[in-house]
N, C-alpha and C positions, 0 to 999 in steps of 0.2 A: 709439455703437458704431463701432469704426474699422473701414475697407475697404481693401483694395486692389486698385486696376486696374492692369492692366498689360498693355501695349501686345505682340498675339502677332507682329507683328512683329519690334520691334526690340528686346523684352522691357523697354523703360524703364516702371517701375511709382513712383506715387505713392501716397499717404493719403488719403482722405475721412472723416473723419469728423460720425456723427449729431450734432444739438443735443439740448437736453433734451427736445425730444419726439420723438425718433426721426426726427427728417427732413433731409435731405443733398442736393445738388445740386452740381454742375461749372459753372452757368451764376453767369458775372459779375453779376449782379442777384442774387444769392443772397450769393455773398460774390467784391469783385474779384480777377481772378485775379492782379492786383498787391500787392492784401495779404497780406502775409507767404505769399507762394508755396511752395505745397508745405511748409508748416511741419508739419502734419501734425495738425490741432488744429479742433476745429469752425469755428474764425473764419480758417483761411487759406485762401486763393484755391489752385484747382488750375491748373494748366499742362502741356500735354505737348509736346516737340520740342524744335529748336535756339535758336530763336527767341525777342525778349524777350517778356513777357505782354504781350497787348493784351486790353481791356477792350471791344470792339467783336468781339471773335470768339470761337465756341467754344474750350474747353479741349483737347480734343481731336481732333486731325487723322482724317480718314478712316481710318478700321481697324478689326480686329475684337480688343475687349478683356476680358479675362479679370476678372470682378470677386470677389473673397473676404475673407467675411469675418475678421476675425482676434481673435486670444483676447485678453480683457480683466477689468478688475474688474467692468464690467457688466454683461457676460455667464457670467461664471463656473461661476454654477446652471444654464446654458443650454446647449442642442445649436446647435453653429454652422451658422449657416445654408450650405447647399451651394454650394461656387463653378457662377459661372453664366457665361455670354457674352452680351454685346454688340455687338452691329454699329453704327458710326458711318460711315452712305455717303452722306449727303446737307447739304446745308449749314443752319444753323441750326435743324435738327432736334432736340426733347428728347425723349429715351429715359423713356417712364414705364415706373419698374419694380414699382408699384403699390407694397401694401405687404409686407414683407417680416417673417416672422416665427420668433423664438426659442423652439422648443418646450422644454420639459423636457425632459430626456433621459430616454430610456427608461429605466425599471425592472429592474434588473437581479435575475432571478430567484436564489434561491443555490440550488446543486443541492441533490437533496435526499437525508439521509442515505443511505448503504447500508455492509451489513456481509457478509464475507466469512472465511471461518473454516477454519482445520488443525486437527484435535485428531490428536495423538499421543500414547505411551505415556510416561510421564514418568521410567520408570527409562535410555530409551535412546531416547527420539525418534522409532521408526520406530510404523510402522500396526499393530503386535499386542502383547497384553499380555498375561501371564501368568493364568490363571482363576483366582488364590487368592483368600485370606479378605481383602486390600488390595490392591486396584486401584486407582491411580493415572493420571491422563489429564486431560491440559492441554488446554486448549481456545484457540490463539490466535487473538484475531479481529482483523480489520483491518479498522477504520472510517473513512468517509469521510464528509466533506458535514455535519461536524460546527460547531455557535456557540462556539467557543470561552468561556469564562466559565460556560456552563451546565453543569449538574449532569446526569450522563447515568446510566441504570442496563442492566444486561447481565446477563440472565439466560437462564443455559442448561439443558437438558434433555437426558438421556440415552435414545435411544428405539430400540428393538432393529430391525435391518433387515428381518428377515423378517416382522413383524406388527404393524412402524409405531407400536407401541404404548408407554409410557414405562417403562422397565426400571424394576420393583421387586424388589431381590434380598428385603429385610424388610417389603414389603406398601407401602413407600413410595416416588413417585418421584424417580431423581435429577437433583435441578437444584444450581444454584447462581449463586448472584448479585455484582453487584460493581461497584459505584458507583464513577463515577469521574468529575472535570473537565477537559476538555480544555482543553490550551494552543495546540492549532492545529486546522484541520478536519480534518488527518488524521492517526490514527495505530494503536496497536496495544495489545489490553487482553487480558491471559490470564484464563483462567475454568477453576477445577479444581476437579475433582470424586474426590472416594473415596468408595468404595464397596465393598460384599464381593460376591467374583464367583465363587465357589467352585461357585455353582450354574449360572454362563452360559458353562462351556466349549465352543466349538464355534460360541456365537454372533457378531455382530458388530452393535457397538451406535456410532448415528450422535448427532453432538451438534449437534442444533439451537440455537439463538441468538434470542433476539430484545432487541433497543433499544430503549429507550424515553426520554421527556421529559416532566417532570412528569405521568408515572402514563400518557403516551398511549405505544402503539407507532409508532416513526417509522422502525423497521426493521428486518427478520429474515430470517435465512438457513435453513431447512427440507426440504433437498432431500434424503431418504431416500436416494439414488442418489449420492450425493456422496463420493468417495471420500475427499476430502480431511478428508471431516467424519468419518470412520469408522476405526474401532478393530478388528481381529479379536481376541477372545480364545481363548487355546490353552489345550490343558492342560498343567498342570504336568509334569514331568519325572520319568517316575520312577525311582528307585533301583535300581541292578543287584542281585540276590538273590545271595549265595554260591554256586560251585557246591556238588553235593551231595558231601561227605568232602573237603572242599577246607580245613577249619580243623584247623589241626597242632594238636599236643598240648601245652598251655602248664602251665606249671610250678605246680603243686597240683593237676592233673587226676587224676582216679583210673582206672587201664586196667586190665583184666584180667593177669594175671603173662604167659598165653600172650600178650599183644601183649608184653610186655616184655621177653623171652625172644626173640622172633620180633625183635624190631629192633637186642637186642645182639649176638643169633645172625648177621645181615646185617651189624653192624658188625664183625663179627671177619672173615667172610668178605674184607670190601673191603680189610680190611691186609692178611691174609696175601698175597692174590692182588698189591697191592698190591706187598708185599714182592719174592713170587717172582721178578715182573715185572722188578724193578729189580737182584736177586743173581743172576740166572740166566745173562745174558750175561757176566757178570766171571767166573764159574767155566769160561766156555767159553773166553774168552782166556788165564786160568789154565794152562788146560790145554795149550794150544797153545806157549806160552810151552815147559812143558816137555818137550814134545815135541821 
């Protein structure tokens, strides 16, 4: 395993590295600090300062040095050992640093799934739907914390808000289901449901969700209070009624002679007057004229 020390001083840092059974040392009786200095290799000698190697003296001059371990093909599988410190104050002194050891790296938990859900009305996207014989309502959910590769299933349930309980407009409840394989751990899966709702005007029905993995649930959204999961249904609109005598008399109707009489009678009225209106000032200039 390779090291490095380095001097907190003057920051000059070398290599050490282990032999094949994990054991290292800076003392010339281990390996001289003349052979291949500082090479960087379990067989070269260490050295620190200006100075040439000498083989009758420690490696390292008085100081306090930083020693870390560094990433390799031997440790790869491994958590690296924590840099540590040194103190070198006294002359011919060896530092035992006992032994030192490469844990596995912790286990990394993966979060674990959850889902998250809008159901909206499907002819216009917002929170109310029309109470007829087809009701339409999308269910988007948005999954996280998913294996990529497996096979997931999503199955929803329509359940009325005021009594919790699963809307059966025909004695049946409505759910629906929809398998699917994710390509990332997160992402978004719609869930729609129809239904006839001619009989739930007034209500408002919430769509719970639940996830699941090979038949077990690994996650579900059920909050009755959940606006986001909730639908109001209205009633339909209805038709303005005629007013009363407001439909005119269209061509093959059969009227009585006195209405017949009575509307040609008013039509002759509005020419003459009509007329008057329009010859009556020309005979008063007429007249002035010959005056």
């Amino acid at each position: 395993m390779p090291f490095k020390i380095t001097s907190k001083t003057t920051g000059e840092s070398h290599m050490i590295v282990t032999d094949g059974n994990g054991q290292a040392s800076t003392a010339a009786s281990w390996n001289a600090h003349t052979k291949d200095t500082n090479g960087g290799t379990a067989d070269s000698g260490v050295w620190f300062g200006g100075s040439d190697p000498d083989d009758a003296k420690g490696a390292l001059p008085y100081d306090d040095y930083t020693v870390e371990e560094q990433p390799s093909e031997a440790n790869a599988d491994r958590a690296l050992i924590p840099a540590f410190d040194v103190s070198v104050h006294r002359d011919g002194v060896t530092v035992d640093l006992g032994t030192l050891t490469n844990d596995a790296p912790p286990t990394q938990t993966p979060p674990a799934p959850g889902v998250q859900t809008e159901a909206t009305d499907a002819d216009d996207g917002d929170h109310e739907a029309v109470a007829d014989d087809s009701v339409t309502i999308v269910d988007t959910v948005s999954c996280t914390g998913l294996t990529p590769g497996e096979e997931y299933t999503l199955t929803g349930t329509l359940v009325d808000k005021e009594t919790g309980e699963p809307v059966r407009p025909d004695g049946k409840a409505v759910t629906s289901t929809v398998a699917f394989v994710p390509d990332a751990a997160d992402g978004t899966q719609e869930v729609t449901f129809t239904f006839d709702g001619a009989k739930l005007s007034g209500h408002a029905v919430v769509a719970f969700e639940s996830l699941a993995l090979d038949g077990q649930e690994v996650a579900s959204h059920a909050d009755v209070n959940d606006e986001g999961q909730t639908v109001k249904l209205v009633p339909p609109e209805t038709p303005e009624a005629p007013a009363p005598g407001g439909k005119l008399p269209q061509t093959g109707d059969e009227l009585p002679i006195a209405g017949i009489c009575a509307l040609a009678a008013a039509g002759c009225a509005a020419t003459v007057i009509g007329i008057a209106r329009s010859i009556g000032p020309r005979r008063e200039e007429d007249e002035g004229e010959d005056g």
